[in-house]
C-alpha positions in Angstrom: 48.0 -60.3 -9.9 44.4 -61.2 -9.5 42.2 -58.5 -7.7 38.0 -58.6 -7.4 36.5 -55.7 -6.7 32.8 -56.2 -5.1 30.4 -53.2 -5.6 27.0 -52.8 -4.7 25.9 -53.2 -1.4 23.9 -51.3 0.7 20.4 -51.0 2.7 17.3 -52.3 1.6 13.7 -52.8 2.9 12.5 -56.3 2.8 11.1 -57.3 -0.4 13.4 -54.8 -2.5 16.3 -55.9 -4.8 19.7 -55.2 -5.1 22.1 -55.9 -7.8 26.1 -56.7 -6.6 28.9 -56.6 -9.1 32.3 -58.1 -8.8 35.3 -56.5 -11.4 38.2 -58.6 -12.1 41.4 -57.6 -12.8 44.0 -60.5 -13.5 41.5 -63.3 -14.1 38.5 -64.3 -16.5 35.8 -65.0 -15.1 33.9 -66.6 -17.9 36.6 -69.4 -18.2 36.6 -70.8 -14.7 34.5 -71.5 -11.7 33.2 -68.1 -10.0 30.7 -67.4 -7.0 29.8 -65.7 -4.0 29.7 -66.3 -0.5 28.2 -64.5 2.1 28.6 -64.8 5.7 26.4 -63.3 8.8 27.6 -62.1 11.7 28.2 -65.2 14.0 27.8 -68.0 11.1 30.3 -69.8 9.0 30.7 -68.1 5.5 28.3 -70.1 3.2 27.8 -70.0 -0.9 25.1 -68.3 -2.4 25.4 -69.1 -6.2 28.1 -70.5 -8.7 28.3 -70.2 -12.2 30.8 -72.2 -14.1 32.6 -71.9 -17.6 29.6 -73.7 -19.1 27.5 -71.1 -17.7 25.7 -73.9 -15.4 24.7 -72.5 -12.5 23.6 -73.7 -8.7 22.1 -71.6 -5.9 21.6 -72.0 -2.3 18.3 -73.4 -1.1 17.6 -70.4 0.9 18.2 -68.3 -2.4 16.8 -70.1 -5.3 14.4 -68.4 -6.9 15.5 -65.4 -6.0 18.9 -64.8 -6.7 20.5 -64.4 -10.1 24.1 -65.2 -11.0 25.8 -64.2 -14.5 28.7 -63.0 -15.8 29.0 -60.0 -18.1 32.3 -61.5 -20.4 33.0 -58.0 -22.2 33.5 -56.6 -18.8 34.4 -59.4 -17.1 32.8 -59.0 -13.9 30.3 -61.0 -12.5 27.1 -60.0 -10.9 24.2 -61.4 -8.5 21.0 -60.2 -8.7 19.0 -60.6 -5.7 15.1 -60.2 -5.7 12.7 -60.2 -2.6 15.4 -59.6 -0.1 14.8 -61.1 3.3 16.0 -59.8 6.7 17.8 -63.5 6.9 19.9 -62.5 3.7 21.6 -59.8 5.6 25.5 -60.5 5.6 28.9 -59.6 4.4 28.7 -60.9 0.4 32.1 -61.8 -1.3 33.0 -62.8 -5.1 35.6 -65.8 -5.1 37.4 -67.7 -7.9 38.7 -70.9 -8.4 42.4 -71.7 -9.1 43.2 -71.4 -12.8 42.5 -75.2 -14.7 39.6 -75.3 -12.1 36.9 -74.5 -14.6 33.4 -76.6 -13.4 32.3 -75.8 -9.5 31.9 -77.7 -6.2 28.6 -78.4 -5.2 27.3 -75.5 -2.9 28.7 -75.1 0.8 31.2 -73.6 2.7 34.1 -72.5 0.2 36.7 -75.1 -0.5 40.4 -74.4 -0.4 40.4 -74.2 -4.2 38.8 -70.7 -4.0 42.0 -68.7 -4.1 40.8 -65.1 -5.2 38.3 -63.4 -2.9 37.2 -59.7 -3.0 37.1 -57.8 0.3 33.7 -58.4 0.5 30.3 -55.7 0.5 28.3 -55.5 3.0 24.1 -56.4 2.7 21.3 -54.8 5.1 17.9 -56.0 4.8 15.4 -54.5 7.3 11.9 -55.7 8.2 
């Protein structure tokens, strides 16, 4: 049984960081297409940052530059880094993998029905 386990959410001033992590039980991360998704309150859930099993990753417009996604293979969880928050990045953030063979990723968007595991999602606060 695959589970993801998000961790690291929380309040932050604009311009701080904060560093999420998702476990996974069930499932490798470094062998098949991972990301995370985030969605506001009101908005359609959107992806932030993918990183594949040929560690090639691709970020969001609104996030590049900011954001950081890698995986941590000994403890198989994978983790986004997120540098000079913005008030605009404040949402619900959620780690989702691709079906098993599905090992490169979509381009970035809305999730595609081939993201079968999600976590249950942490929440993000960024205050002006």
């Amino acid at each position: 049984q695959v589970q993801l386990v998000e961790s690291g959410g929380g309040s932050v001033q604009a311009g701080g960081s904060l560093r999420l992590s998702c476990a996974a039980s069930g499932y490798t991360v470094s062998s098949y297409c991972v990301g995370w998704f985030r969605q506001a309150p009101g908005k359609e859930r959107e992806g932030v940052a993918f990183i594949d099993k040929q560690i090639r990753t691709t970020y969001a417009d609104s996030v590049k530059g900011r954001f950081t996604i890698a995986r941590d293979s000994a403890k198989n969880t994978l983790n986004l880094d997120m540098d000079s928050l913005k008030p605009e990045d404040t949402a619900i953030y959620y780690c989702a993998a691709r079906k098993y063979g599905l090992w490169w990723c979509p381009p970035i968007g809305p999730p595609t029905s081939d993201f079968v595991y999600w976590g249950q999602g942490t929440q993000v606060t960024v205050s002006s």
